[in-house]
C-alpha positions as CSV (number, residue, x, y, z in Angstrom):
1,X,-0.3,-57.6,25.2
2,X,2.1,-59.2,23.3
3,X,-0.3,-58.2,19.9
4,X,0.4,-54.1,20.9
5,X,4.3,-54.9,20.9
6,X,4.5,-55.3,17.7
7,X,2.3,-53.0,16.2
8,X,4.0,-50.5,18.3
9,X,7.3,-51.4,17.2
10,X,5.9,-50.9,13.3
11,X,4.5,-47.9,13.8
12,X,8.3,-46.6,15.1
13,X,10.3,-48.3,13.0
14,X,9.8,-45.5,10.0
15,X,11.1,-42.9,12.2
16,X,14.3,-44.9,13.6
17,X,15.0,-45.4,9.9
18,X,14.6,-42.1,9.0
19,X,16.6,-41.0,12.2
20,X,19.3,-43.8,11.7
21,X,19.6,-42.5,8.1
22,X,19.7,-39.0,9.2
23,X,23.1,-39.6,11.6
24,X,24.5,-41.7,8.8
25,X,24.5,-38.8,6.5
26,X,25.5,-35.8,8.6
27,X,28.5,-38.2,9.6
28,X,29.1,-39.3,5.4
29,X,29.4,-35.3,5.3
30,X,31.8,-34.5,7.9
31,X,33.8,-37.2,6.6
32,X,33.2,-35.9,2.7
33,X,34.5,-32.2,3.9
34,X,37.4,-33.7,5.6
35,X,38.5,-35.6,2.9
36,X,38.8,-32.3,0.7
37,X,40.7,-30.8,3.5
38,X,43.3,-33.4,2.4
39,X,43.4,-31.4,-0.8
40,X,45.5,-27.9,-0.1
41,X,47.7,-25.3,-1.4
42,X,49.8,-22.7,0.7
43,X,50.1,-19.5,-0.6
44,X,53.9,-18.1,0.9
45,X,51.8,-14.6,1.3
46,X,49.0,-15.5,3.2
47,X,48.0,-17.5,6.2
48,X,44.5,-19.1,4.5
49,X,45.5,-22.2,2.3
50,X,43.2,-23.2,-1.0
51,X,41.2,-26.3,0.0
52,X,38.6,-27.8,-1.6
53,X,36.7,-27.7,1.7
54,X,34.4,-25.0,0.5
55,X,33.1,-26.5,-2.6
56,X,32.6,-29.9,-0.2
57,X,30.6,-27.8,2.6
58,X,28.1,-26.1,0.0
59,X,27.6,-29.1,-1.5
60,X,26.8,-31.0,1.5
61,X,24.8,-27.9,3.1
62,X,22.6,-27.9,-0.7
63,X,22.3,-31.9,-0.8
64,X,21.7,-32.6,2.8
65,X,19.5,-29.4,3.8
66,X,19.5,-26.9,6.1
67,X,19.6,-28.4,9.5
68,X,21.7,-32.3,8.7
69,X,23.9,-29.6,6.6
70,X,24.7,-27.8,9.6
71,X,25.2,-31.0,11.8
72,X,27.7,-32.0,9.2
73,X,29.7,-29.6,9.7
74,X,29.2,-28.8,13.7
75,X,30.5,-33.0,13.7
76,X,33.2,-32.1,11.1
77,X,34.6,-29.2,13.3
78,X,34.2,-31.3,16.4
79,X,36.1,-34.3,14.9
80,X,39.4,-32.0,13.9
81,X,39.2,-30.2,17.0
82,X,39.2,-33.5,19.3
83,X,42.4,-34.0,17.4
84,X,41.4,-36.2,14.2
85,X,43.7,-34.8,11.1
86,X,40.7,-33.9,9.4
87,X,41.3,-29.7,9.0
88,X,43.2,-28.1,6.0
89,X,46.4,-30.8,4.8
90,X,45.9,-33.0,7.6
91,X,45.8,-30.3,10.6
92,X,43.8,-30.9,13.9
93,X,43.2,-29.5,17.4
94,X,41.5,-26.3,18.7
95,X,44.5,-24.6,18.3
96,X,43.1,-24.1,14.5
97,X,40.0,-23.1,15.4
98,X,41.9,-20.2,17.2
99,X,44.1,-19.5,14.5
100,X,43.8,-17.0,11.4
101,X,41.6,-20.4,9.9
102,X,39.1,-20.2,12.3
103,X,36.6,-18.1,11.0
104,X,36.3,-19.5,7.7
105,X,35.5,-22.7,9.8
106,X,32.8,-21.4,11.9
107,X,31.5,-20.3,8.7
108,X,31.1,-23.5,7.1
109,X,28.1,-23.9,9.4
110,X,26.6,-21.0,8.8
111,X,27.1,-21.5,5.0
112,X,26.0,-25.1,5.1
113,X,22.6,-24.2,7.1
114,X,21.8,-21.5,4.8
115,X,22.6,-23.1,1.3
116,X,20.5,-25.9,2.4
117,X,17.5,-24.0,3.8
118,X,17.2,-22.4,0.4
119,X,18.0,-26.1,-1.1
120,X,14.9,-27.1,0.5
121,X,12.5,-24.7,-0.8
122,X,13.5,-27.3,-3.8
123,X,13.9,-24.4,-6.8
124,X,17.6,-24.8,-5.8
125,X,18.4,-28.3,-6.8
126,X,18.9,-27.5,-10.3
127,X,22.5,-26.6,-12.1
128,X,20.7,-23.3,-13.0
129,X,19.0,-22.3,-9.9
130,X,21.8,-23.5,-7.5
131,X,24.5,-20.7,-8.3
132,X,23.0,-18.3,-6.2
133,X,22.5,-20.5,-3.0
134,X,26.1,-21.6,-3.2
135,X,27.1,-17.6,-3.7
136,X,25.0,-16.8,-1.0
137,X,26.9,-19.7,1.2
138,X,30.1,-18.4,0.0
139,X,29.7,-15.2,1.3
140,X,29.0,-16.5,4.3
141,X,32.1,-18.2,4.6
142,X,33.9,-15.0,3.6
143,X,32.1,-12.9,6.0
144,X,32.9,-15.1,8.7
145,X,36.3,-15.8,8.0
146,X,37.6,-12.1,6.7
147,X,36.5,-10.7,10.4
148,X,38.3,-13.3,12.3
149,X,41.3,-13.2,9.8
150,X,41.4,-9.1,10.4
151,X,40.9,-10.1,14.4
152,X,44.2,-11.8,14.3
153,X,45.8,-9.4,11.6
154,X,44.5,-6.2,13.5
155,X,43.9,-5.0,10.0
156,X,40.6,-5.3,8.1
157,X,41.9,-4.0,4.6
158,X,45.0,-6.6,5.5
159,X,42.5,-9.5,6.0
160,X,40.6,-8.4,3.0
161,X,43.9,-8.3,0.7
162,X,45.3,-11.7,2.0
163,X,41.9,-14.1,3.3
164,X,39.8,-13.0,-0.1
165,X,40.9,-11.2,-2.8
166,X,43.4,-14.0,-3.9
167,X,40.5,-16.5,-3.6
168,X,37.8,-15.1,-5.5
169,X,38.6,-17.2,-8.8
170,X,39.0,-20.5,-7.0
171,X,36.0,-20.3,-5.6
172,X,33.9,-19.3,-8.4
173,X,35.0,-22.3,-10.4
174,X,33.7,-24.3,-6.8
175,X,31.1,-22.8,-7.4
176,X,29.9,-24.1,-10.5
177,X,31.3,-27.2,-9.6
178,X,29.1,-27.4,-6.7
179,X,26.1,-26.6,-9.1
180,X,27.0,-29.0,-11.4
181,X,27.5,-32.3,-9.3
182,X,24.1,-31.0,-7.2
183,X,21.3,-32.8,-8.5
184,X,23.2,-36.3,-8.6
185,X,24.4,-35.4,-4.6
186,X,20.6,-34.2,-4.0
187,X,19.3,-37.6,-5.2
188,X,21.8,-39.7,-3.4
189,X,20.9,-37.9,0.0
190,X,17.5,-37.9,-0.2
């Protein structure tokens, strides 16, 4: 008996790894989209700040994949919600997830799911072939977040004029950020 022990423990040791490795990133990620929360502007006209959150959740959606991107940022929403200052300039609670914010949030999953879904089908890993992943993500983020905003507002053209149109350049240049810094994030993940 004791001979099965450890070829039992060999033949399961791979997938620990693999599983220990798999928590470590999705909880590198929440931390890496919390620490670009730190970085935000308030606009006096609107209730939506500019963060760099978005170029860190396609980034970790496109380098981690579909399902530990996701997990990233379920955990990332969790943490600020149980109170950690991890949302936009240091905010926390669910009071934020209930607030004109919280749509974009819910979005980051979504966003990070789908950019990495279409990450995995590994065409999307490149500078050139990444743009339309992380546009793709983007909108998802928008979609989310423009309907909650116009929830709160009671006004869909409002929430259109203050929770996107004034955003639109900022995250463009995200966007080609995101592509750019992609395949080195790709091969540190993987």
């Amino acid at each position: 008996m004791t001979t099965l022990a450890p070829s039992l423990s060999l033949r399961y040791a791979p997938r620990a790894s693999a599983w220990t490795r798999d928590i470590l990133l999705v909880f590198i990620g929440s931390l890496f989209v919390a620490a670009l929360a730190q970085i935000k502007i308030s606009l006096p006209f609107t209730p939506v700040p500019i963060t760099a959150q978005t170029f860190g959740v396609l980034l970790t959606g496109a380098a981690l994949g579909g399902k530990r991107g996701a997990a990233a940022l379920a955990l990332y929403l969790a943490e600020g919600a149980l109170g950690l200052p991890f949302f936009a300039g240091g905010a926390r609670g669910m009071s934020i997830l209930f607030g004109a914010t919280g749509g974009y949030l819910i979005g980051f999953i979504l966003a990070a799911y789908a950019t990495g879904k279409l990450a995995e089908r590994g065409l999307e890993r490149r500078v050139s072939t990444s743009v339309l992943p992380f546009l793709v993500g983007t909108a998802l983020i928008y979609l989310c977040g423009i309907l909650w905003l116009a929830l709160t507002l009671g006004s869909l053209t409002q929430a259109i004029e203050l929770g996107l149109l004034p955003f639109l350049l900022g995250d463009a240049i995200k966007i080609i950020a995101a592509a750019l810094t992609l395949p080195a994030a790709w091969k540190l993940a993987q």
